[in-house]
C-alpha positions as CSV (number, residue, x, y, z in Angstrom):
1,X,107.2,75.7,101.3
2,X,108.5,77.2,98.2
3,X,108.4,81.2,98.1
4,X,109.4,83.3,95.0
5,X,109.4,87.1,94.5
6,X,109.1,89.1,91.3
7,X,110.0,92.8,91.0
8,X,108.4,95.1,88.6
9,X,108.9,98.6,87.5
10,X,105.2,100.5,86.8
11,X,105.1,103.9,85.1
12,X,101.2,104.7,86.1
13,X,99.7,108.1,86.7
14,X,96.9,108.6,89.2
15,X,94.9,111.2,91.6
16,X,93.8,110.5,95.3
17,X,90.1,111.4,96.6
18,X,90.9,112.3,99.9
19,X,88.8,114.0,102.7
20,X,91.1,116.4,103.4
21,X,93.2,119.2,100.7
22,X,96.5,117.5,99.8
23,X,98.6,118.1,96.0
24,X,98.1,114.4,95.3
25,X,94.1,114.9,94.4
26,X,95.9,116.7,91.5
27,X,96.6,113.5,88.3
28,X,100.3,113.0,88.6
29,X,102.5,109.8,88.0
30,X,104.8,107.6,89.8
31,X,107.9,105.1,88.9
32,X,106.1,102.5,91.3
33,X,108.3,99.4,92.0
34,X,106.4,96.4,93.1
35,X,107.2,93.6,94.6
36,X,104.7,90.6,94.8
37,X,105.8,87.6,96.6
38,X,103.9,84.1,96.2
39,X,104.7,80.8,97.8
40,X,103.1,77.2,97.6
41,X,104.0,74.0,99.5
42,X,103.7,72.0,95.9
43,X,105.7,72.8,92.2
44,X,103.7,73.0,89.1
45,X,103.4,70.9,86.4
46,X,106.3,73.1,85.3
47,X,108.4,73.0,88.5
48,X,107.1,76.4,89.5
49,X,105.3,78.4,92.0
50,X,104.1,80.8,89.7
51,X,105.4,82.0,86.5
52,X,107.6,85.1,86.5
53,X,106.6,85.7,82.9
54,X,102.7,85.7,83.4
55,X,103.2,87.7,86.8
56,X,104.8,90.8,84.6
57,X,102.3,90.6,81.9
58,X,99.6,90.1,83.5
59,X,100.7,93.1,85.7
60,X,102.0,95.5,83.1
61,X,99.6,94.9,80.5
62,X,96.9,95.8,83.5
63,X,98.9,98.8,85.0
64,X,101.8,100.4,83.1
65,X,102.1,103.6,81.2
66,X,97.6,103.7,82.5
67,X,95.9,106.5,84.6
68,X,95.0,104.0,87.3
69,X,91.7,106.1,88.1
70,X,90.5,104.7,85.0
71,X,91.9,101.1,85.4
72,X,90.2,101.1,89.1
73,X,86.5,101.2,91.0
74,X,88.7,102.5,94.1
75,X,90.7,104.8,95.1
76,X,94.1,104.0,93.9
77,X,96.2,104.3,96.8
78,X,98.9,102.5,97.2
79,X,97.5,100.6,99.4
80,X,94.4,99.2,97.3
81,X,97.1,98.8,94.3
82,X,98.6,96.5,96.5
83,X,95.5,94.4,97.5
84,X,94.2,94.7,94.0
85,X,97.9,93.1,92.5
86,X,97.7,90.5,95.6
87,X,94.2,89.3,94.9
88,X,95.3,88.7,90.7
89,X,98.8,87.1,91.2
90,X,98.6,83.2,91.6
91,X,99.7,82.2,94.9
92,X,100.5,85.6,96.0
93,X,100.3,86.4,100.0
94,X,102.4,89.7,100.0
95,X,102.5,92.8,97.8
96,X,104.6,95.6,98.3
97,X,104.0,98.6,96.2
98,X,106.6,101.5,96.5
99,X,105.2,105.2,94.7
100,X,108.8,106.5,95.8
101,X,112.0,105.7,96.9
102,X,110.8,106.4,100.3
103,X,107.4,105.6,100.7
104,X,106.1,102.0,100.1
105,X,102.9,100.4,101.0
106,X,102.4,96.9,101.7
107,X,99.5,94.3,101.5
108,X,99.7,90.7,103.2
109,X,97.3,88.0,103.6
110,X,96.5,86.3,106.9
């Protein structure tokens, strides 16, 4: 099995719907850092597992410098972000996305 991760740095804004009163309901913005790991027992054409190129575009271009409320059909918590990133990465099966220096959320297939 080959595995590969690719670290990004997002600057998105966004506001939780909650069901209870909390200051992130309120549009504010995060640094996120994201990791997205991918892995495949066969190489590409071009001797890859995926691309780390076409990972960051296809990330940024989605998610940086965007109010993710209006980017998403969900509520943008980090943990959805994470699914969401997981489920348009090529051979991803992990997704960390981290909104702070100490708080991180992760998504991982089975």
């Amino acid at each position: 099995m080959y595995y590969v991760c690719k670290r990004l740095e997002i600057s998105s804004a966004h506001a939780l719907h909650l069901s209870y009163e909390s200051k992130c309901e309120s549009l504010h913005g995060h640094n996120w850092i994201v990791k997205i790991y991918c892995k495949s027992e066969t190489l590409n054409a071009d001797g890859m597992v995926t691309d780390f190129t076409h990972i960051k575009k296809d990330i940024t271009t989605a998610l940086d410098h965007k109010n993710l409320n209006e980017v998403f059909d969900f509520n943008p918590t980090a943990e959805n972000i994470a699914r969401w990133i997981c489920d348009h990465v090529d051979n991803a099966y992990k997704v960390e996305v981290w909104e702070s220096e100490m708080n991180m959320a992760a998504y991982e297939r089975d």
